[in-house]
N, C-alpha and C positions, 0 to 999 in steps of 0.2 A: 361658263356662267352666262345669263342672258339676263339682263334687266329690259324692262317692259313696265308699262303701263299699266293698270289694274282694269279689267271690263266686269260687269255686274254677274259675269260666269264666275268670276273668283269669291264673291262676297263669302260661300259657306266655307272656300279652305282657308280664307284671309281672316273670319271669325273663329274659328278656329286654332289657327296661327297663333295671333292675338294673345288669344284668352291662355293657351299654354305657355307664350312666352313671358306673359307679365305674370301669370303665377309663378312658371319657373324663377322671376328673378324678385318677384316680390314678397313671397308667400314665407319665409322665413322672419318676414320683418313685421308683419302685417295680420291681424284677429283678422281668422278665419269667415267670421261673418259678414265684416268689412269687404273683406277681396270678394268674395262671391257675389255680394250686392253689388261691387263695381264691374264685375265680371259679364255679370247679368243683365248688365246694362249697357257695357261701351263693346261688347265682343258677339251681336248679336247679326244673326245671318242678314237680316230687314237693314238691322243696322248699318250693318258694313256696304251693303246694297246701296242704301240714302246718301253714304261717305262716298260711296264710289261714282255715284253720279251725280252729287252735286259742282258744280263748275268752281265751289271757292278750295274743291280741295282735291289734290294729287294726289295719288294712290301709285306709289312704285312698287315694284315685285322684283327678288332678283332670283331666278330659280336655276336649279343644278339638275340637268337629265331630267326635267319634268318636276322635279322636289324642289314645293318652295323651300328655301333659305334663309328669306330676308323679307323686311319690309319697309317703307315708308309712307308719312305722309306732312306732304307741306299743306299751309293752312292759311285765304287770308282772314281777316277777322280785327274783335280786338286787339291790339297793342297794352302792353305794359307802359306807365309814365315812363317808368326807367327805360325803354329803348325811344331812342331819340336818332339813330341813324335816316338815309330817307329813303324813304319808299321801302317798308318793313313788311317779313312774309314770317310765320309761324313754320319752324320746323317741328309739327306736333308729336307724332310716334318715330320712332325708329329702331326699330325691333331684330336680330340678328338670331337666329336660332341658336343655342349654344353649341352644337355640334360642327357649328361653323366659326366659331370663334376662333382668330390667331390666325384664318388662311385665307384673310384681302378680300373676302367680303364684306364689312364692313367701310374699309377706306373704298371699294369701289360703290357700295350704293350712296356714299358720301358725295361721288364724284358726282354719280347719276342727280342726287338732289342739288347739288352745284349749279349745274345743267341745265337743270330743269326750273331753278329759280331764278336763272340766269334771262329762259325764255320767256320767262313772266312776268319780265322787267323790277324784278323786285333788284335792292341795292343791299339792305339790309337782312340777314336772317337769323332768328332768333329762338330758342326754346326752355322750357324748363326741365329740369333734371333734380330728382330729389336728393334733397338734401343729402342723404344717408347711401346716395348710389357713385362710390366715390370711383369706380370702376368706369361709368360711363361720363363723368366728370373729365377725369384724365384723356378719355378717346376724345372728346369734344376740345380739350385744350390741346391736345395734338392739334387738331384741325383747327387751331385758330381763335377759340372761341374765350371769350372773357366775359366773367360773371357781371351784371351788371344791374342785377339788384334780386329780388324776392317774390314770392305769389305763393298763394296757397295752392293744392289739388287736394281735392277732395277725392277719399277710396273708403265708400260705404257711405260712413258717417262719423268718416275720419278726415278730419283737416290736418293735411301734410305742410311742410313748408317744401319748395321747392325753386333752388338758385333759377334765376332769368339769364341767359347766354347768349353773346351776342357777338355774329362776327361782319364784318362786312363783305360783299359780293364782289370778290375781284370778276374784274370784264361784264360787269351787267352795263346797259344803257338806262338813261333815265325812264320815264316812262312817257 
């Protein structure tokens, strides 16, 4: 396994990625019109390109013999009122292909975003997870993380609710 940093050469297999991982884990739950507008919008080659090189946001990759894996992305930005820890970073996507589920790819691109927000001097990290995803709920409380309040995500022209998670950053410095 190799984790790395994302370069603008990834954006079409990272849109790609993306778009089949959140169908794979959402599209059961979710009008199909819904997902496709959100699809069509957040999982876009240009798009992913603009994520990938703007400076507020890390783009991790953890690939197997060449086959992405994994993915993340930390994010800084707005804050929720509810996270009040200091110096707060957005752990935004964190996407595990399911063919990799159950064999330490996920706790290791966990580590890798640990790491990585560690270098960023963030203290605090934080994400939302919907409500209904009680699967990545659990992985997140594994690692630490406690609910600490609510926010909407919109998918189409669908308002989700989605718990706010928040744990703090052992070994960061201030900033």
């Amino acid at each position: 396994m190799r984790v790395r940093k994302a370069t603008s050469g990834d954006a079409a297999d990272l849109a790609a990625f993306g778009r089949r991982a959140f169908h794979t884990t959402f599209a059961s739950e979710n009008n199909p019109d819904d997902l496709e507008q959100y699809l069509d919008t957040a999982y876009t080659e240009d798009r992913q390109r603009a994520e990938i090189l703007d400076p507020a946001i890390e783009t991790l990759l953890i690939e197997q013999d060449g086959t992405l894996a994994a993915f993340a992305q930390i994010r800084e930005g707005p804050v929720p009122a509810c996270i009040t820890g200091p110096d707060p970073i957005e752990l935004w996507r964190f996407y595990v292909d399911h063919s990799w589920h159950g064999r330490g790819v996920s706790a290791a691109l966990m580590g890798a975003v640990e790491d990585t927000v560690r270098s960023r001097g963030a203290r605090t990290l934080w994400l939302g997870v919907w409500e209904r995803n009680a699967r990545a709920q659990a992985f997140y409380r594994k690692h630490g993380f406690t609910v600490a309040g609510a926010q909407i995500f919109v998918v189409g022209s669908d308002p989700q609710r989605d718990f706010v998670m928040v744990k703090p950053v052992p070994g960061a410095t201030r900033r």
